[in-house]
C-alpha positions in Angstrom: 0.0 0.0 0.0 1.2 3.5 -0.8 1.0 6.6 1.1 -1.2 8.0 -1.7 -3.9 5.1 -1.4 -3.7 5.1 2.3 -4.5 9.2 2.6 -7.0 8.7 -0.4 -9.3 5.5 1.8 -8.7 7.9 4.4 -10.5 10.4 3.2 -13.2 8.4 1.6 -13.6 7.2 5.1 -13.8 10.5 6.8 -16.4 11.2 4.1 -18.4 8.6 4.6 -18.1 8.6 8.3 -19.8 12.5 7.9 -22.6 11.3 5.8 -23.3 8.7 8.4 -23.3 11.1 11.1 -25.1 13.2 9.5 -28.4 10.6 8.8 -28.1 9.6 12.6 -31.0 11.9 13.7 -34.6 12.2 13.4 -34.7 15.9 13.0 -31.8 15.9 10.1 -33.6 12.9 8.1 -37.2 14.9 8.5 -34.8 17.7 7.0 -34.0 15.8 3.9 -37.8 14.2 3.5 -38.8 18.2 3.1 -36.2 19.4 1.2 -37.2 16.5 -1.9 -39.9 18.9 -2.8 -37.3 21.6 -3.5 -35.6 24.3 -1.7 -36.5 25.5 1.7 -35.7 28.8 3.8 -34.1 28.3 7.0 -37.4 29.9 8.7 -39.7 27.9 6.8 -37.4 24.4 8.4 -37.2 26.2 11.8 -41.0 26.3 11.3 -41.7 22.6 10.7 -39.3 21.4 13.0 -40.9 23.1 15.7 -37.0 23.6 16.9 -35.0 27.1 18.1 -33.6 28.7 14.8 -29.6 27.9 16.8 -30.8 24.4 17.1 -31.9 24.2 13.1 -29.1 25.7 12.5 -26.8 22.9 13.7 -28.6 20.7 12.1 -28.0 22.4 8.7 -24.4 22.5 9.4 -24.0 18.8 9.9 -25.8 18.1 6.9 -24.1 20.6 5.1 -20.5 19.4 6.0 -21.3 16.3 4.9 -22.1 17.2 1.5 -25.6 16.3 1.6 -27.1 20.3 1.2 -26.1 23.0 -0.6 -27.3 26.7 0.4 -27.8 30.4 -0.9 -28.0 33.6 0.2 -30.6 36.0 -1.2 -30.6 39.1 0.8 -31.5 38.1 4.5 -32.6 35.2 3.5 -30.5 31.6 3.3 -32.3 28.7 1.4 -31.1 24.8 1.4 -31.6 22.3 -1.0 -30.0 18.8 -1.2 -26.7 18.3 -2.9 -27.4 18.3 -6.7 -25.9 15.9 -9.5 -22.9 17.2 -9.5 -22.3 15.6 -5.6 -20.0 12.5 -5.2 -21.5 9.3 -5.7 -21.5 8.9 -2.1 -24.2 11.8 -1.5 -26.3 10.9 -4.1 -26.8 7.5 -2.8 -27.0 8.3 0.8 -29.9 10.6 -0.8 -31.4 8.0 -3.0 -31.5 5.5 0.2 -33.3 8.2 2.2 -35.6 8.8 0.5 -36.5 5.2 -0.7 -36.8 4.2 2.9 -38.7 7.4 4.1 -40.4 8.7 1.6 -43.9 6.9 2.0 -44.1 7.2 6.0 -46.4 8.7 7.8 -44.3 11.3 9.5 -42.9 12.4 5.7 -47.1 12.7 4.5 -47.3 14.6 7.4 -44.7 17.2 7.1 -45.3 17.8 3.4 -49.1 18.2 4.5 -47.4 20.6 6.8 -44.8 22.4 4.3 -48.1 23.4 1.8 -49.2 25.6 4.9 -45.7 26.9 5.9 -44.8 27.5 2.2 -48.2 29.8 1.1 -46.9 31.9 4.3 -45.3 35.2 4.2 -41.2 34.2 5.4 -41.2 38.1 6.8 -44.0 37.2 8.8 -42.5 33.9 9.9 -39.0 35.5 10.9 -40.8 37.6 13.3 -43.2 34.9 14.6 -39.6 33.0 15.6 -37.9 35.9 16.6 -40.1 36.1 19.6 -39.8 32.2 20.8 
């Protein structure tokens, strides 16, 4: 084995170690279920997770980090969506399995029931609503 493979598996590991950590939560897969249907602000996530904006926010890191969303900034506001095509092999089938395996549950039907109502509100008017939790 050279030093090239052995920093190379290394890596792959650490990758895939992320991406494991990163599915290990409730919250973080529930994430992923709502952000199929497309991008999401980070108030209108903070809003169906029921979860302070710092907490969210972690959340979004982790999931981040590991490759699995990419973000934007437009003005004030910072939208997520998951990792596009362009994302390592890894990603996309750590995304693939997630939703296979979640996709028809109860708890996703319930959250994209919920996301209709969260979506056709103003965000303005959510920030504030959060802003005073």
């Amino acid at each position: 084995m050279t030093i090239r493979y052995l920093a190379n598996y290394s890596n792959y590991m650490d990758k895939t170690v992320a991406i494991a950590k990163a599915l290990a939560d409730r919250t973080r897969l529930r994430v992923l279920m709502a952000l199929t249907g497309g991008e999401l602000c980070v108030c209108q996530i903070v809003e169906l997770s029921a979860l302070a904006p710092s907490t969210v926010s972690k959340h979004l890191q982790l999931l981040t980090h590991a490759g699995l969303l990419a973000a934007r900034k437009d003005g004030r506001w910072i939208y997520y969506r998951l990792a596009d095509k362009g994302a390592p092999e890894g990603v996309r089938g750590a995304l693939r399995w997630v939703s296979k395996c979640l996709s028809e549950g109860p708890e996703a039907a319930a959250d994209r029931k919920a996301l209709e109502k969260i979506i056709a509100r103003d965000r303005e008017a959510l920030c504030r609503i959060q802003a005073k939790r």
